[in-house]
C-alpha positions as CSV (number, residue, x, y, z in Angstrom):
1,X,7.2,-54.8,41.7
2,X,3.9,-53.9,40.0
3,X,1.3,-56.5,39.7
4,X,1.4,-57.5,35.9
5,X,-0.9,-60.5,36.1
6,X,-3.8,-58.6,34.0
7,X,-1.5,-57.6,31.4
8,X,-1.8,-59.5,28.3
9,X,1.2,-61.2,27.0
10,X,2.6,-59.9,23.2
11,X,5.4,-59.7,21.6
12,X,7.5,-57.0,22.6
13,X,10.9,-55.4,21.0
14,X,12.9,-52.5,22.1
15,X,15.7,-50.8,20.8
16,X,18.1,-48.5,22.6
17,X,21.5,-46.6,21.3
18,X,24.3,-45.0,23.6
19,X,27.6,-43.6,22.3
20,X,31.4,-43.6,24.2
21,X,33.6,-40.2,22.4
22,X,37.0,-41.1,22.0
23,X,40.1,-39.4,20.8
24,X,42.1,-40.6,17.4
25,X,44.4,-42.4,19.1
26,X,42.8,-44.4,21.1
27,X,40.4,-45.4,18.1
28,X,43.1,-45.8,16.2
29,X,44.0,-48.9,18.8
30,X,40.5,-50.3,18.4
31,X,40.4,-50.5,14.6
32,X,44.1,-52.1,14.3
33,X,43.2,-54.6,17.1
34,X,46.2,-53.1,19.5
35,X,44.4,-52.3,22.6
36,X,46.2,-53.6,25.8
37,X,43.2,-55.9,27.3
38,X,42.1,-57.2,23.9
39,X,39.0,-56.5,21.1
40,X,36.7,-53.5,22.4
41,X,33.7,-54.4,20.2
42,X,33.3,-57.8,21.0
43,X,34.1,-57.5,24.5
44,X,31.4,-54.7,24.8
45,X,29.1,-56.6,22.6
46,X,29.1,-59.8,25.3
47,X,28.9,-57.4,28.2
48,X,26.0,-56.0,26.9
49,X,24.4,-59.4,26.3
50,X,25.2,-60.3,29.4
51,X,24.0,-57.3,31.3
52,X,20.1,-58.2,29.4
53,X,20.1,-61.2,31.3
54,X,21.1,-59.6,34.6
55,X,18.8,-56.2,34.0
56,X,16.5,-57.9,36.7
57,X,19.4,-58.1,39.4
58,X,20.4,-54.8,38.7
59,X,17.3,-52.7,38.6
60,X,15.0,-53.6,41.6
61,X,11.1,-52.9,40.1
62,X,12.5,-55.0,36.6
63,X,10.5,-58.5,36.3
64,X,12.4,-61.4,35.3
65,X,11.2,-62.3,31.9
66,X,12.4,-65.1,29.3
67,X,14.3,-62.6,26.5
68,X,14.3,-64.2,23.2
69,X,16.2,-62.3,21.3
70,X,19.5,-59.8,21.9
71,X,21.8,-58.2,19.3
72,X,24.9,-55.8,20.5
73,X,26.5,-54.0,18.4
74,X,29.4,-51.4,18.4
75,X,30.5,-49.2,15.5
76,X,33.6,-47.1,14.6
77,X,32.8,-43.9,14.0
78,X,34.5,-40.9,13.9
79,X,34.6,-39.3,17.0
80,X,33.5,-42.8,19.1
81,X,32.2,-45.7,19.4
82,X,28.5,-46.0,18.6
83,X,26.5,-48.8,20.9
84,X,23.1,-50.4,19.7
85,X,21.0,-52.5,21.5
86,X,18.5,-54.8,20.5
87,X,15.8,-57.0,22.9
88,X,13.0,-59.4,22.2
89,X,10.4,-60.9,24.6
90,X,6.5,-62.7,24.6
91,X,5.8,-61.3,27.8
92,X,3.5,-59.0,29.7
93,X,6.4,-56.7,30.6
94,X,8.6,-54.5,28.2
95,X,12.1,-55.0,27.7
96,X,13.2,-51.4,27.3
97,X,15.2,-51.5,30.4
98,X,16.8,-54.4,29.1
99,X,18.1,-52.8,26.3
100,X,19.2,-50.1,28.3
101,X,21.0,-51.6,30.4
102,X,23.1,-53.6,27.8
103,X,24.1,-50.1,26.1
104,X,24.9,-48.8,29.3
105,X,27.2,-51.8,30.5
106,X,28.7,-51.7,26.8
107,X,29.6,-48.7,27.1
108,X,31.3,-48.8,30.6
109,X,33.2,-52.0,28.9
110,X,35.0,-49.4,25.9
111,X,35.5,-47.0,28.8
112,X,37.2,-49.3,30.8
113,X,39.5,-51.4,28.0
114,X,40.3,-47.9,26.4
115,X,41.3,-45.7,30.0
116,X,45.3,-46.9,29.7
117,X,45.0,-45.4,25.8
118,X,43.4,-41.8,26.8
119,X,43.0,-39.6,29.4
120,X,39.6,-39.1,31.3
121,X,38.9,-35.8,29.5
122,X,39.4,-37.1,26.5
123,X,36.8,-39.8,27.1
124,X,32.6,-39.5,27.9
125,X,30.0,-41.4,28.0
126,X,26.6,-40.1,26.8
127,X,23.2,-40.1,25.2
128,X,22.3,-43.2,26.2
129,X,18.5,-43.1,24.9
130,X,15.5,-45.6,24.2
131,X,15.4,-45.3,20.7
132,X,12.3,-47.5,20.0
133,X,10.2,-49.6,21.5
134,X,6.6,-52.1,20.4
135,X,4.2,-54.4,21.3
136,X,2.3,-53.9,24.7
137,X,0.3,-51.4,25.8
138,X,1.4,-49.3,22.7
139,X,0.7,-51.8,20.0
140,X,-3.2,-51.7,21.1
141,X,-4.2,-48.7,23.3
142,X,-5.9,-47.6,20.8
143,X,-9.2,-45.8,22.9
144,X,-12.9,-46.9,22.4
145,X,-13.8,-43.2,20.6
146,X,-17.4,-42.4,21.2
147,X,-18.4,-46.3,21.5
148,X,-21.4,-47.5,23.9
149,X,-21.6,-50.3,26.6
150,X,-23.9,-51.9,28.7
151,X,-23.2,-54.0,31.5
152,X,-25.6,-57.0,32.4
153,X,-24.9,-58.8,35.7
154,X,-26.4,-61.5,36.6
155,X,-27.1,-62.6,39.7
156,X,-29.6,-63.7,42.4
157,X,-27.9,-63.0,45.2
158,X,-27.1,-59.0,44.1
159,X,-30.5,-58.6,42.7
160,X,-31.5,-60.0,45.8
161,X,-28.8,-57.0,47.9
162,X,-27.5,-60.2,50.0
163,X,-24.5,-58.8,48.7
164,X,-23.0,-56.3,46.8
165,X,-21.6,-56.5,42.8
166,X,-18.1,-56.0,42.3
167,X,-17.5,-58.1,38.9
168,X,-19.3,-56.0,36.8
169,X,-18.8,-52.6,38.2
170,X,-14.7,-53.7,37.7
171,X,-15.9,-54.3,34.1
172,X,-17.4,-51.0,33.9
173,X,-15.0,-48.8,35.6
174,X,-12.1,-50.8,33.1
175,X,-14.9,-50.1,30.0
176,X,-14.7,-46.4,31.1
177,X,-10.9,-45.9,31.8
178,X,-10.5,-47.4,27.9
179,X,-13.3,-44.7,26.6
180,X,-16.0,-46.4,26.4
181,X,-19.7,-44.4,27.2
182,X,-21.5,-46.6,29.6
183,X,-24.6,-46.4,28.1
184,X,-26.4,-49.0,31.3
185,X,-25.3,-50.6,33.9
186,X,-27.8,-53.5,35.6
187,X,-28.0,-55.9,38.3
188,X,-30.8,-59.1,36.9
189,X,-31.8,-62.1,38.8
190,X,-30.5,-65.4,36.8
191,X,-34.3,-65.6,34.8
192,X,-34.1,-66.4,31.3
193,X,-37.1,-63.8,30.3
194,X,-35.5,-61.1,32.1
195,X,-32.1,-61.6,30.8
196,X,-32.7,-62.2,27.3
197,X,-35.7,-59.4,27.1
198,X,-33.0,-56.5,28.1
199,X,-29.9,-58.1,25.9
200,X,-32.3,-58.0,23.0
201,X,-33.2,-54.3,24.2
202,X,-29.4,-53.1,23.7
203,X,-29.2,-54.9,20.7
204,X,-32.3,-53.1,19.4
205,X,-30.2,-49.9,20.7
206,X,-27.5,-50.4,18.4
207,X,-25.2,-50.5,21.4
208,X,-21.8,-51.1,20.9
209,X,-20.7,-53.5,23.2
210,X,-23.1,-55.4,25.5
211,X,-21.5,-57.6,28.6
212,X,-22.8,-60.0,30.4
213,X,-21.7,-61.0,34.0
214,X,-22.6,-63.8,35.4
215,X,-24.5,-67.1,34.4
216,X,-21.6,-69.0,32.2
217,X,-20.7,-71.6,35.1
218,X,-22.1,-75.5,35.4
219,X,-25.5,-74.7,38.5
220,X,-29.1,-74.9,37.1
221,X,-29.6,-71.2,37.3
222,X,-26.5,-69.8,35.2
223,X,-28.5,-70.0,32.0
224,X,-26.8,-66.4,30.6
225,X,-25.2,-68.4,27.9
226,X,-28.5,-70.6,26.7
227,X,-30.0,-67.4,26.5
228,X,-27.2,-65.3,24.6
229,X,-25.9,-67.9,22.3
230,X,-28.7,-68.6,20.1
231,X,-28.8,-64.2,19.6
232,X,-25.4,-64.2,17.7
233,X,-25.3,-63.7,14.2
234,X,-22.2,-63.9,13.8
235,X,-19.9,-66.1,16.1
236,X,-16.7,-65.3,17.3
237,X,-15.0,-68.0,19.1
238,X,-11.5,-66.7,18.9
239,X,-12.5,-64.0,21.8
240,X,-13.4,-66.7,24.4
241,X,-10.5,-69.0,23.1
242,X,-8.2,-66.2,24.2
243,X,-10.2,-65.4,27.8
244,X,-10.1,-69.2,28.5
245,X,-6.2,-69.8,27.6
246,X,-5.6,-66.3,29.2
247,X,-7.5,-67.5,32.3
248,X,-5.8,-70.8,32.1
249,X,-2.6,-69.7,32.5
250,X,-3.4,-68.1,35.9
251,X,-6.2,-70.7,37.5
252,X,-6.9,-74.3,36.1
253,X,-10.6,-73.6,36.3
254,X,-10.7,-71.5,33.6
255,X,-11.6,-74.4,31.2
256,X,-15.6,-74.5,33.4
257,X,-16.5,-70.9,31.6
258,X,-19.1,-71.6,29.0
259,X,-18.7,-68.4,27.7
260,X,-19.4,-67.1,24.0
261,X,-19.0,-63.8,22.2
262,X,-19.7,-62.4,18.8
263,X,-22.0,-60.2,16.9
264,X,-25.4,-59.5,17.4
265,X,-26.6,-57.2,14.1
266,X,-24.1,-54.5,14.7
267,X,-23.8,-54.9,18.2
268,X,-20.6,-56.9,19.8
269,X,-22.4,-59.1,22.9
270,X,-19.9,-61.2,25.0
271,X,-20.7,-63.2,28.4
272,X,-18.3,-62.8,31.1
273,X,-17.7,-65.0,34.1
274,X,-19.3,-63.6,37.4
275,X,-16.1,-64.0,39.9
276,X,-14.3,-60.3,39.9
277,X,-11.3,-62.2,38.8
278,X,-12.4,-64.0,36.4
279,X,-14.7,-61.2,34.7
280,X,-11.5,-58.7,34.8
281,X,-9.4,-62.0,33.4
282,X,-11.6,-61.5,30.9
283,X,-11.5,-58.2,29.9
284,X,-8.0,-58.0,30.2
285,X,-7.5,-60.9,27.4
286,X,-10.5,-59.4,24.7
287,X,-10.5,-56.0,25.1
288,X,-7.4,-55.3,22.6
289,X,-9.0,-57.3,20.5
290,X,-12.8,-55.9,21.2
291,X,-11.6,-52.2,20.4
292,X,-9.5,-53.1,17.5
293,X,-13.3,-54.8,16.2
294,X,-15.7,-51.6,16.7
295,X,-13.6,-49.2,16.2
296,X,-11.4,-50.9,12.5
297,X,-13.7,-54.2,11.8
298,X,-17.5,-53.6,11.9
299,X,-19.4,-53.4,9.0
300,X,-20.6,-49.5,10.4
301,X,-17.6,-48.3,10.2
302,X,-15.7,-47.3,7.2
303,X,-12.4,-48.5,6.9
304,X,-9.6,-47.4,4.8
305,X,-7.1,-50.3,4.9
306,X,-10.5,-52.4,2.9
307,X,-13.2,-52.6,5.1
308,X,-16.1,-51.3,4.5
């Protein structure tokens, strides 16, 4: 199965549709109750439920996931019976299959209570379709149009070439897969001048977004957020709330980031964590949330839903 660990959780819905054609008579059975092994709709209606909760056993890259919400339901109509299915999760995965499935097992269920009422040619099976589906990557993919970065790691040791960076170039390479123009991208030792001279730099820049990796732990030299803090003019808490319970949920040392985030004039200046993991942790948890700001929120912007 594909690693989903980075994927931030939402609320997610599906809703798929399938349809079983049947001849008169044999609807004629369903409506007046007379079919040999009992009520077709409700039967198919609990084998759909049931087949959500066993999508995962059946379909071998599905993750198990905690659905909390299902609705079958099958309709006379005309020619059939028409089979809708509708799922509910909080979870990094989708639940389209889910829905899927349940239409598809519902369906085999008419087939099968209805086969001793009509001959195979008289029955199919078909268009079996994912109708809709929300939350996820779809609910904010929106792409970072024509906004600027700059990436700020901090770090002795790379400035130093002991070793190479790999936390912030992952937080650049993610910045430039989402549309973002890296504007800079810069290894700095962990020196409170240095660091706070070029931060002030981008903000003087007007550049979008401005990250910081590195410097948010507990030693005497991770002074990124002493130096960054005091910059914001306007605070936004609710960005590292999210990385920190986001991070939580997957190491309990999360809670040690002293991270902060928020606006800087016009600019958007966050500092990351300087583990890879953490720093992509990170990203993964704000940047819905970062886009959504530059590219609907801030004040530069016009907005026609009211800001301005």
């Amino acid at each position: 199965m594909r690693d989903i660990s980075l994927k931030p959780t939402t609320l997610r819905t599906a809703r798929a549709a399938g349809f079983v054609k049947l001849p008169a008579e044999a609807l004629a059975r369903v409506k007046e109750g007379s079919v040999q092994k009992g009520d077709v709709r409700e039967a198919a209606r609990l084998a759909g439920l049931m087949a959500v909760k066993r999508t995962p056993d059946l379909l071998p890259h599905c993750h198990p996931i905690g659905v909390l919400r299902a609705e079958v339901t099958a309709t006379v109509v005309d020619d059939g019976i028409e089979l809708v299915a509708e799922v509910e999760t909080v979870s990094a995965t989708g639940v389209e299959m889910e829905a899927l499935t349940a239409v598809s097992v519902a369906a085999l269920t008419v087939y099968d209570m209805l086969k001793a009422h009509a001959k195979a040619d008289q029955m199919k099976i078909g268009n079996i379709r994912l109708v809709e589906k929300k939350g996820g990557k779809s609910s904010y993919s929106r792409v970072a149009r024509g906004m600027s970065a700059a990436i700020l790691v901090m770090s002795d040791t790379v400035a130093a070439k002991k070793k190479p960076d790999t936390a912030g170039a992952s937080v650049r390479d993610r910045l430039a897969e989402a549309g973002f123009q890296i504007a800079a991208y810069e290894v700095l030792a962990d020196e409170h001048e240095q660091i706070g001279a070029r931060v002030r730099h981008f903000i003087a820049q007007k550049t979008d977004c401005i990250l910081t990796v590195g410097g948010t732990g507990l030693g005497p030299r991770d002074v990124t957020v002493d130096v960054v803090e005091p910059l914001l003019t306007t605070p936004l808490p609710g960005f590292m709330e999210a990385a920190r319970s986001f991070g939580q949920s997957r190491t309990p040392y999360a809670m040690l980031s002293r991270g902060v985030a928020g606006l800087a004039g016009s600019s958007f200046v966050a500092t990351f964590p300087g583990s890879r993991r953490g720093a992509e942790e990170t990203l993964a948890a704000v940047l819905p949330g970062l886009i959504h700001l530059l590219d609907v929120c801030r004040t530069l912007r016009p907005h026609e839903g009211g800001y301005s």
